[in-house]
C-alpha positions as CSV (number, residue, x, y, z in Angstrom):
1,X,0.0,0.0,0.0
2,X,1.5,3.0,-1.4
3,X,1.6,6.3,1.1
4,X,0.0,8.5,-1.7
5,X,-2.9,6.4,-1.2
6,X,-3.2,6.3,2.3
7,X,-3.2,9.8,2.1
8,X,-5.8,10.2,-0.4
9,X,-8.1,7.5,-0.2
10,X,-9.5,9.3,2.6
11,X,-10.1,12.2,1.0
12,X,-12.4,10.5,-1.7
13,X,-13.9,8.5,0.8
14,X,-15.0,11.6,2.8
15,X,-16.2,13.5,0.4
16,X,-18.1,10.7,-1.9
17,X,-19.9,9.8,1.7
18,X,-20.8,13.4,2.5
19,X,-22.4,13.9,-0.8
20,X,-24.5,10.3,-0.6
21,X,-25.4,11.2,3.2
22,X,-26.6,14.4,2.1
23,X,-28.6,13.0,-0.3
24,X,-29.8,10.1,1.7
25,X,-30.9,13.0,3.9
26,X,-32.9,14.6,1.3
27,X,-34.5,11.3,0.2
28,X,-35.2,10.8,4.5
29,X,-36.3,14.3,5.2
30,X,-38.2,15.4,2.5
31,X,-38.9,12.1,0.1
32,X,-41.3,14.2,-2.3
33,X,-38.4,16.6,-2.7
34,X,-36.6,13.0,-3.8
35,X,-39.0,12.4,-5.8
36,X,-39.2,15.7,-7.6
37,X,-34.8,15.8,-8.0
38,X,-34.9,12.0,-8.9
39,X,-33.6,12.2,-12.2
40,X,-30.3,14.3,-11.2
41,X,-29.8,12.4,-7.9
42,X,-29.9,9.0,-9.0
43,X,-27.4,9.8,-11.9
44,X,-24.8,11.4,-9.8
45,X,-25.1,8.6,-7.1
46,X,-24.3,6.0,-9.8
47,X,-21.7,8.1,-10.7
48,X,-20.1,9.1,-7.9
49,X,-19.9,5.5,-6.3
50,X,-18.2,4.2,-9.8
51,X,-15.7,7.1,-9.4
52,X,-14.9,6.6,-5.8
53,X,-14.6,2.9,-6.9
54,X,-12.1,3.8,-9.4
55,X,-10.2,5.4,-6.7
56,X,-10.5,2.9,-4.2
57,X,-9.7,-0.1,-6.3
58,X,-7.4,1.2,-9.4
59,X,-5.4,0.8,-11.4
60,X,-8.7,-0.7,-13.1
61,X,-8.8,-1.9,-16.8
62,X,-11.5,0.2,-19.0
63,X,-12.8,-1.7,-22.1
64,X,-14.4,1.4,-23.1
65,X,-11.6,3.7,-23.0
66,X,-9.2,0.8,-23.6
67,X,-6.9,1.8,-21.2
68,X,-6.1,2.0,-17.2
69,X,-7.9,4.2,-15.2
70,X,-7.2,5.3,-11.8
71,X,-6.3,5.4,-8.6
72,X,-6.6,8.8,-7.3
73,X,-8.7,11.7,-5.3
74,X,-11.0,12.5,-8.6
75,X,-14.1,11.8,-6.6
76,X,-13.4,14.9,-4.6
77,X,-14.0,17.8,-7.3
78,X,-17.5,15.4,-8.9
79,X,-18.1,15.2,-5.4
80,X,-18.2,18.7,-4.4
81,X,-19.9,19.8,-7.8
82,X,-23.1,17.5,-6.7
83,X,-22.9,19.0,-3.9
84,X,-23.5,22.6,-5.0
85,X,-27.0,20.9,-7.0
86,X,-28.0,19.9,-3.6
87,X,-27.2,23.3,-1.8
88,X,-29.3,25.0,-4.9
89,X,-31.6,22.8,-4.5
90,X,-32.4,23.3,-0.8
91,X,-31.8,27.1,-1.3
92,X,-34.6,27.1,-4.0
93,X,-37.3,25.4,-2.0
94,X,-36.1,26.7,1.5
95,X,-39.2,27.2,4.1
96,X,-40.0,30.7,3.7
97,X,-40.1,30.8,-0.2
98,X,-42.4,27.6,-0.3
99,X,-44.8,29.1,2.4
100,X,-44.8,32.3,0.3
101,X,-45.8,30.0,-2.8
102,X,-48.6,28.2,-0.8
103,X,-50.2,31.9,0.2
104,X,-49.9,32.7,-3.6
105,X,-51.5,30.0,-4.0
106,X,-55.5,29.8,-4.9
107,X,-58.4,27.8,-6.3
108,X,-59.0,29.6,-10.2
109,X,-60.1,27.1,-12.4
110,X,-63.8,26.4,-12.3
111,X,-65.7,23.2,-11.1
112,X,-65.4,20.4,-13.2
113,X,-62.8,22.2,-15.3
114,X,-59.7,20.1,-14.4
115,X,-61.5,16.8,-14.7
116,X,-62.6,17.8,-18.5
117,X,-58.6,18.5,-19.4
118,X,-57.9,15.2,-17.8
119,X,-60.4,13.3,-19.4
120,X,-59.3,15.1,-22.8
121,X,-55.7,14.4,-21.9
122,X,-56.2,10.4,-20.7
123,X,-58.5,10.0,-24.4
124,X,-55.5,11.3,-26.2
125,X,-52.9,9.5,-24.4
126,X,-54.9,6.4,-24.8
127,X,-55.2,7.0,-29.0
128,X,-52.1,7.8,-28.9
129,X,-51.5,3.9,-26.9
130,X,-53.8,2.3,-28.8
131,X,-52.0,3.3,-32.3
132,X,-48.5,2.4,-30.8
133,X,-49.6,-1.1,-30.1
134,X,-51.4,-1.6,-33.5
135,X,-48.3,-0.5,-35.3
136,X,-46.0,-3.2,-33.1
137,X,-48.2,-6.0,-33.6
138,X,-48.5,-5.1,-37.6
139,X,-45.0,-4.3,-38.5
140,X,-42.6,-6.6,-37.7
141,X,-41.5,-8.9,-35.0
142,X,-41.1,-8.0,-31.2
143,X,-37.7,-7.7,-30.4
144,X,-38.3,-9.4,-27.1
145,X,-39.0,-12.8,-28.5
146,X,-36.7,-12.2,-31.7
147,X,-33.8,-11.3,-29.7
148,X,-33.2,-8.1,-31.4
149,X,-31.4,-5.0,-30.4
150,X,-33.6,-2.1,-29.8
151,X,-31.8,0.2,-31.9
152,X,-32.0,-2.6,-34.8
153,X,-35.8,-3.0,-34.3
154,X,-36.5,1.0,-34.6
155,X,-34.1,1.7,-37.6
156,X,-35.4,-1.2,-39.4
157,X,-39.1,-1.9,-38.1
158,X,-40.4,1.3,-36.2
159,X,-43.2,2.9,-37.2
160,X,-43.7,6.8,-37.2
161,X,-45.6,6.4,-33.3
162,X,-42.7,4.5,-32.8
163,X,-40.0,7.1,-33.1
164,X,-42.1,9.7,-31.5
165,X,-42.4,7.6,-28.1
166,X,-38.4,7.2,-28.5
167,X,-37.8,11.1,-29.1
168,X,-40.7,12.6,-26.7
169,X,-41.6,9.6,-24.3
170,X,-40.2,11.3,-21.1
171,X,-42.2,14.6,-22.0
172,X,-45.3,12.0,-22.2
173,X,-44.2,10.3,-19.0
174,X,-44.2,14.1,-17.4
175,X,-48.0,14.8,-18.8
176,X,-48.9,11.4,-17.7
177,X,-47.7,11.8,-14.3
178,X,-49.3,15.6,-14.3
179,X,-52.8,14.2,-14.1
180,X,-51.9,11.1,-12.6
181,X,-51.5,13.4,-9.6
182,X,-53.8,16.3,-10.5
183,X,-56.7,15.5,-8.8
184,X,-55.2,15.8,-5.2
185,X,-54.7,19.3,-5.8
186,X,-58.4,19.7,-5.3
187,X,-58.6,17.2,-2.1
188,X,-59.3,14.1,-4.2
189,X,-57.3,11.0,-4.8
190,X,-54.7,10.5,-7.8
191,X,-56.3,9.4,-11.5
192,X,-55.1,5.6,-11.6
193,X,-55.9,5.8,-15.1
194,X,-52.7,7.6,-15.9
195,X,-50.8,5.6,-14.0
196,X,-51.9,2.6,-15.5
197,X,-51.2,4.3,-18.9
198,X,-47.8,4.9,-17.5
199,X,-47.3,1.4,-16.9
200,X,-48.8,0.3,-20.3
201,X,-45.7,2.7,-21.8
202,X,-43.2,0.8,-20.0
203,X,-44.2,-2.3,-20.8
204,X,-44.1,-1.9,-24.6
205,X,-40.7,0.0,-24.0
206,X,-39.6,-3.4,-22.1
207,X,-41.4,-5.5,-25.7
208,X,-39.1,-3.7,-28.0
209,X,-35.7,-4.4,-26.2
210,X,-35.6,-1.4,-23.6
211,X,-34.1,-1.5,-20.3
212,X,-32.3,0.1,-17.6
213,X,-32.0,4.0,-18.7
214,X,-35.3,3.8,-21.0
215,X,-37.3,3.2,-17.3
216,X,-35.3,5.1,-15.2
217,X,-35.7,7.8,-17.4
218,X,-39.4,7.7,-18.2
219,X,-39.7,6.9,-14.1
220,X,-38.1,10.3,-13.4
221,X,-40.4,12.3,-15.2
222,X,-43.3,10.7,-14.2
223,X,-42.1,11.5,-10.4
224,X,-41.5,15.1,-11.2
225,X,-44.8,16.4,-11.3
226,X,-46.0,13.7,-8.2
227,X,-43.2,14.8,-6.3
228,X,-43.8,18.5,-6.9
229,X,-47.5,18.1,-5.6
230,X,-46.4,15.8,-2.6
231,X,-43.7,18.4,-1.5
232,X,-46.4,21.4,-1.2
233,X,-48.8,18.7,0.1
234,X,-46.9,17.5,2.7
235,X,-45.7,22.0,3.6
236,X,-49.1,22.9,4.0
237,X,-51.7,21.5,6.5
238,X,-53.4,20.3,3.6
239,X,-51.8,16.8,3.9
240,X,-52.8,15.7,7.5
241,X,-55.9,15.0,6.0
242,X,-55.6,14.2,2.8
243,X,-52.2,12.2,2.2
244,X,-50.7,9.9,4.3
245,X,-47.0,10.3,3.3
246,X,-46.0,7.2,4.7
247,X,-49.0,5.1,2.6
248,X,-48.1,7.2,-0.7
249,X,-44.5,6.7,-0.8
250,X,-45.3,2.9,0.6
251,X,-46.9,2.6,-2.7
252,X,-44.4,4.2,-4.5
253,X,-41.9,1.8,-2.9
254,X,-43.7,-1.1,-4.7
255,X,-44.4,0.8,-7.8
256,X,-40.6,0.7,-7.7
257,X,-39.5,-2.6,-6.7
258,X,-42.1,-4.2,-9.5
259,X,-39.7,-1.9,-11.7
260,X,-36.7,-2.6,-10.5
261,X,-37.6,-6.4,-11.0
262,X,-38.6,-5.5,-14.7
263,X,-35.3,-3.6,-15.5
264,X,-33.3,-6.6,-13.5
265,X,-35.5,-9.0,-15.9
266,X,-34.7,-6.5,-19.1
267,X,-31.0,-6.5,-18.6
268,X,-30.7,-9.9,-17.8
269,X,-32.4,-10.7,-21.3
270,X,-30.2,-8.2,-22.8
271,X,-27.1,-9.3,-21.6
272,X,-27.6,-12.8,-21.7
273,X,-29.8,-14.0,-24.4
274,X,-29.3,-11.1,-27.0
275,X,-25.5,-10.3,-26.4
276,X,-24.9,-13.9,-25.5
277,X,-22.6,-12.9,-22.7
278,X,-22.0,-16.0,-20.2
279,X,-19.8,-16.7,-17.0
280,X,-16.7,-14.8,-16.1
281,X,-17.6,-12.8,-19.7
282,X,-21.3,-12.0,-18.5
283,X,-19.6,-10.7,-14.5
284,X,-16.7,-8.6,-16.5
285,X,-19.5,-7.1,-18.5
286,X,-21.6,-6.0,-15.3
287,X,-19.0,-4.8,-13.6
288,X,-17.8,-3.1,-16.3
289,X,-21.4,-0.9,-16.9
290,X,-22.3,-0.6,-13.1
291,X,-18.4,0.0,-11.6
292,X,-16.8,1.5,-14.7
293,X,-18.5,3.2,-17.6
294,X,-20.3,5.1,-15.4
295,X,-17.3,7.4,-14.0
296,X,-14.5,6.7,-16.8
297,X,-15.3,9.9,-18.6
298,X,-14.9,12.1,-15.6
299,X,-11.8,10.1,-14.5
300,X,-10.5,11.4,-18.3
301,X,-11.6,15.0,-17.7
302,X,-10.0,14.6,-14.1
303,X,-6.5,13.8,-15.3
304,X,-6.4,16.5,-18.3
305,X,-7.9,18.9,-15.8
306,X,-6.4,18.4,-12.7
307,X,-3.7,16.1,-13.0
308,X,-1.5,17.1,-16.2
309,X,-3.0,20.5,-16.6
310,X,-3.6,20.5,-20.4
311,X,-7.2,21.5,-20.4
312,X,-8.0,23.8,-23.0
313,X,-11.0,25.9,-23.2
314,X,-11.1,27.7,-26.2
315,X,-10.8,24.0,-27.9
316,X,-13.7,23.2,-25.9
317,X,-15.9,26.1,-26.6
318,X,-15.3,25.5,-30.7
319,X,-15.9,21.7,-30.3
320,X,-19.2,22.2,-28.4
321,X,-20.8,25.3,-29.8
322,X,-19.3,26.1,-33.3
323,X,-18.2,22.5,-35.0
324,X,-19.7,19.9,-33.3
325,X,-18.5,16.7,-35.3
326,X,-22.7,16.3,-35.6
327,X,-24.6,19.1,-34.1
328,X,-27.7,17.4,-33.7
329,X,-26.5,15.5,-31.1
330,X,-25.2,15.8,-28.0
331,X,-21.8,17.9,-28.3
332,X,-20.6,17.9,-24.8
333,X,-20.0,13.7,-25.3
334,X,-18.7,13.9,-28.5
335,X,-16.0,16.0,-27.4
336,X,-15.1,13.9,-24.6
337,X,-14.9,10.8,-26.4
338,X,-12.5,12.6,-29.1
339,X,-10.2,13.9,-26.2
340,X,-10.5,10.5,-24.2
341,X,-10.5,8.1,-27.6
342,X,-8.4,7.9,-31.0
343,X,-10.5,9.8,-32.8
344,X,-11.0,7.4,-35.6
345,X,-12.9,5.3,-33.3
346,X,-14.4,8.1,-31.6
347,X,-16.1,9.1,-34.7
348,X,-16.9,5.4,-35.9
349,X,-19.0,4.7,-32.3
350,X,-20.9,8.0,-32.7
351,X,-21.7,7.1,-36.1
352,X,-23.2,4.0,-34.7
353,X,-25.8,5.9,-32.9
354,X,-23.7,5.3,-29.6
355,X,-22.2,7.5,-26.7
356,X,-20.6,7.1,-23.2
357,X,-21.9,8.0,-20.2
358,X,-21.1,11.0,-18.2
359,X,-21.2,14.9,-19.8
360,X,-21.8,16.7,-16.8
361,X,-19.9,18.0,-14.7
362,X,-17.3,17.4,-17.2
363,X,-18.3,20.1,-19.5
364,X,-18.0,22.8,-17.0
365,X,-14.0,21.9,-15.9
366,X,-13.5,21.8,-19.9
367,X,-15.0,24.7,-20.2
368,X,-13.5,26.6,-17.0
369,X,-10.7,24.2,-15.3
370,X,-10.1,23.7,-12.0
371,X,-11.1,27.2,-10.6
372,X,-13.7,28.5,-13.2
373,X,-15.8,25.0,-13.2
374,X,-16.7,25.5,-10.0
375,X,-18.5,28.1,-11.1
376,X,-20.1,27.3,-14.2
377,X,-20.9,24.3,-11.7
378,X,-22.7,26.4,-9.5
379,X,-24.0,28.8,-12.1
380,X,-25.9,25.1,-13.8
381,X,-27.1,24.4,-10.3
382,X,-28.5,27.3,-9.8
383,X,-30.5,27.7,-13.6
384,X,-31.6,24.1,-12.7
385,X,-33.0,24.2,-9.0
386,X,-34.8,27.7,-10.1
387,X,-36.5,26.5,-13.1
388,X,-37.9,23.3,-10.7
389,X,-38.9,26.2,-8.9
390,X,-40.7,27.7,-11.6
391,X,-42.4,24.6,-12.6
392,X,-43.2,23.7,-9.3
393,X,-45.5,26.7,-9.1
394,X,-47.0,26.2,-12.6
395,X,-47.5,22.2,-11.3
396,X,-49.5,23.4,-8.3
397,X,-51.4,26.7,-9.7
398,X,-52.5,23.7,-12.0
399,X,-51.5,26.1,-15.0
400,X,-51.5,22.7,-17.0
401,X,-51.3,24.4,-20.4
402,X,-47.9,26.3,-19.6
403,X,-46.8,22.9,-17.9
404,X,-47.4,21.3,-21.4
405,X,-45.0,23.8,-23.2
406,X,-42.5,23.9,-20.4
407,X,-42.2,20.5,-20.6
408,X,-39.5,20.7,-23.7
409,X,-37.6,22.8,-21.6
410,X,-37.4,20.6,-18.6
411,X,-35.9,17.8,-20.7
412,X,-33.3,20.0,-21.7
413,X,-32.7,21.5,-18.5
414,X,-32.7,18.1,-16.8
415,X,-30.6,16.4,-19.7
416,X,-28.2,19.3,-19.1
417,X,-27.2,18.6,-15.7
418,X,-27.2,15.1,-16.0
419,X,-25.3,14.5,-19.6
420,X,-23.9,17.9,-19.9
421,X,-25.6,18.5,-22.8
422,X,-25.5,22.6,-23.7
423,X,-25.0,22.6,-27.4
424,X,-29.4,22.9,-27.4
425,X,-29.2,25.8,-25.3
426,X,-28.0,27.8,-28.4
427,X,-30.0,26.0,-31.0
428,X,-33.3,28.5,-32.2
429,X,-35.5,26.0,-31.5
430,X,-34.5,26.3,-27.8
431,X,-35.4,29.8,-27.8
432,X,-38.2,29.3,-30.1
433,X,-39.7,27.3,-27.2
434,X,-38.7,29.7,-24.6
435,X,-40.9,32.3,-27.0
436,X,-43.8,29.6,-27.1
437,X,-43.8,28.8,-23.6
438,X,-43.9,32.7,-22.2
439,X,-46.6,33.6,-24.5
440,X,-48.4,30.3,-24.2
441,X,-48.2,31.7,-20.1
442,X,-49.5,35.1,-20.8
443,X,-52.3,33.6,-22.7
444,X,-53.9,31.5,-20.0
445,X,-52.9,33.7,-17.3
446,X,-55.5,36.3,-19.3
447,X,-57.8,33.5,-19.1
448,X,-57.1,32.7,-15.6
449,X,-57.8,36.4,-14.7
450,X,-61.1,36.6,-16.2
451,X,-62.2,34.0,-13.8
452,X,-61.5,35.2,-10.9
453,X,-61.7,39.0,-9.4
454,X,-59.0,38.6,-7.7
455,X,-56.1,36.8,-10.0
456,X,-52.8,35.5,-8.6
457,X,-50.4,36.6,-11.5
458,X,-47.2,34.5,-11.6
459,X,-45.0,37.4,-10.1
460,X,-41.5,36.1,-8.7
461,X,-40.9,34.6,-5.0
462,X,-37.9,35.0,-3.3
């Protein structure tokens, strides 16, 4: 045992475990806060424990990279930079600010009027079902029982509904999960239908050869809008009555372990019968996605940052914003895979439709180094946790409308600080949706007004 790492281990090891206690706290505390941050705080738990691995257990042997990785302290600087989501986080929904958005707070809509956009909303997710099933069973086989890759089944076999669900099926799972929990805004219990609807979407995602990050994805956003109504719930006296949080998040608790089980079932499939992967082959494999892939790509970023120095900015800026070696994907990866890979094969696996995990926080220390990406670190938290914020108070105003337009923007917020991805930030149709979503807002606030004598217009709270 070397004396470098006796003297750093500890340093990874304290700061990896103060970032999962704090949020183990969060998820203890406040579940429905959890619940609402789940897509961001699952990642970086997966990837902070892989990168603490790394620097526990390395020198360690990356197939992806093709080269050794580790040890070292790098799960200090990713483990600080989660940190700062979870201080914005907590800043944004502090005590006073939440009671000051449950005063704002008041019945507009008419009787009756949220049930007829949820039954308008469930008929139209349920065409839009019904035609996703009819084109799976009519155009080719189910990759399931033909033990066929889910990117060779929707290049070759998938239909127009098909591809939609692939492109917008998180924004679905957010509507879905909208009026799945809708009606408890106005005292009653959730719409099952949605949630069975929900479920119905996963299970054809499982048909067609999707696992692990198809359901934890989809899952997330169907959380979001659950969580945000269970966090304001739960804040106001509202909930003694009306909520039990332990029964709610009981449920939810085996809502998730019947998905874990699927995604367990999924990847097994994948792995085993698809891939063909068997024995020692099949455990190298696992350990490779679950201990590995997930940090190798911030391990890169930490050695050109941190360790040799040879970061370059400018590069990076050109590379993500200006030529993008395919600008309608995600830049930040692309990038880090030509720094990390020979760029011959960088190219050829993008090409394939492919890309390594990881993106953020990797873009802001490429971006600003070891000082400056601190604070574009902080500067991402802070964009993030405000626009929760935002649609927080949209979720429980039940401004449903503006929620549907915002939803675009919440995938590429969330994508953002999960995979790093900014190159859609500067893209018009990003601030064509911006445009869309404020006058969309203006539109049924008007509306709103004329209902009420008294309207509550959506002025900020600090």
């Amino acid at each position: 045992m070397s004396a470098e790492f006796v003297i750093f281990a500890p340093l990874s090891v304290i700061a990896a475990g103060g970032t999962l206690a704090a949020m183990a706290w969060v998820a203890l505390r406040c579940p429905a806060l959890a619940m609402l941050y789940f897509f961001p705080l699952f990642a970086f738990a997966g990837r902070l424990v892989s990168v603490l691995y790394v620097d526990l257990f390395g020198p360690i042997f990356s197939e992806q990279l093709e080269a050794e990785i580790g040890p070292g302290v790098a799960a200090v600087p990713i483990a600080i930079s989660q940190g700062l989501v979870i201080a914005a986080m907590l800043f944004s929904f502090r005590g006073r600010r939440v009671q000051r958005l449950l005063e704002a707070t008041l019945p507009v809509l008419p009787p009756g009027t949220p049930v007829r956009i949820s039954n308008l909303a469930f008929w139209s997710a349920v065409l839009f079902m019904v035609g996703l099933w009819i084109e799976l069973v009519v155009r080719g086989p189910i990759p399931l029982f033909a033990a066929m890759e889910r990117y060779d089944y929707t290049q070759q076999y998938g239909g127009p509904l098909h591809v939609r669900l692939i492109e917008w099926g998180n924004m679905l799972a957010f509507q879905l999960g909208l009026f799945f929990v809708a009606p408890v805004l106005s005292g009653k219990s959730f719409d099952r239908r949605f949630a069975f609807l929900f479920a119905t979407m996963l299970f054809y995602l499982f048909l067609v050869g999707h696992r692990f990050s198809s359901f934890y994805a989809s899952t997330s956003f169907f959380l979001i809008p659950i969580g945000a109504v269970l966090f304001i719930e739960q804040v106001s006296s509202r909930s003694e009555d009306k909520l039990s949080g332990a029964s709610v998040f009981r449920k939810v608790g085996i809502a998730g372990g019947v998905l874990l089980v699927m995604t367990a079932m999924a990847l097994a499939y994948s792995y085993v019968f698809v891939r063909g992967f068997e024995g020692t082959t099949l455990a190298s494999k696992l350990s490779q996605r679950l201990l590995v892939q997930q940090g190798e790509m911030w391990w890169a970023t930490f050695e050109r940052v941190f360790v040799r120095g040879t970061w370059d900015g400018a590069l990076a800026f050109h590379k993500l914003f200006i030529d993008p070696f395919d600008p309608t994907r995600n830049s930040t990866m692309q990038f880090l895979m030509e720094q990390a890979l020979p760029l011959e094969r960088a190219h050829f696996i993008l090409q394939q439709g492919s890309a390594y995990t990881g993106g953020w926080p990797e873009l802001c220390f490429e971006l600003g180094g070891p000082i400056g990406g601190f604070l574009l670190v902080l500067l991402s938290a802070i964009a993030f946790s405000e626009f929760m914020f935002l649609l927080t108070r949209c979720i429980v105003q039940e401004r449903f409308v503006t929620c549907v337009f915002l939803t675009p923007l919440l995938y590429a917020m969330s994508i953002g600080v999960v995979t790093g991805m900014a190159n859609s930030f500067i893209q018009w149709t990003f601030a064509a949706k911006i445009a869309v979503a404020l006058i969309v807002y203006v539109t049924e606030d008007s509306w709103r007004s004329s209902m009420t004598p008294d309207p509550q217009p959506l002025r900020p709270i600090y």
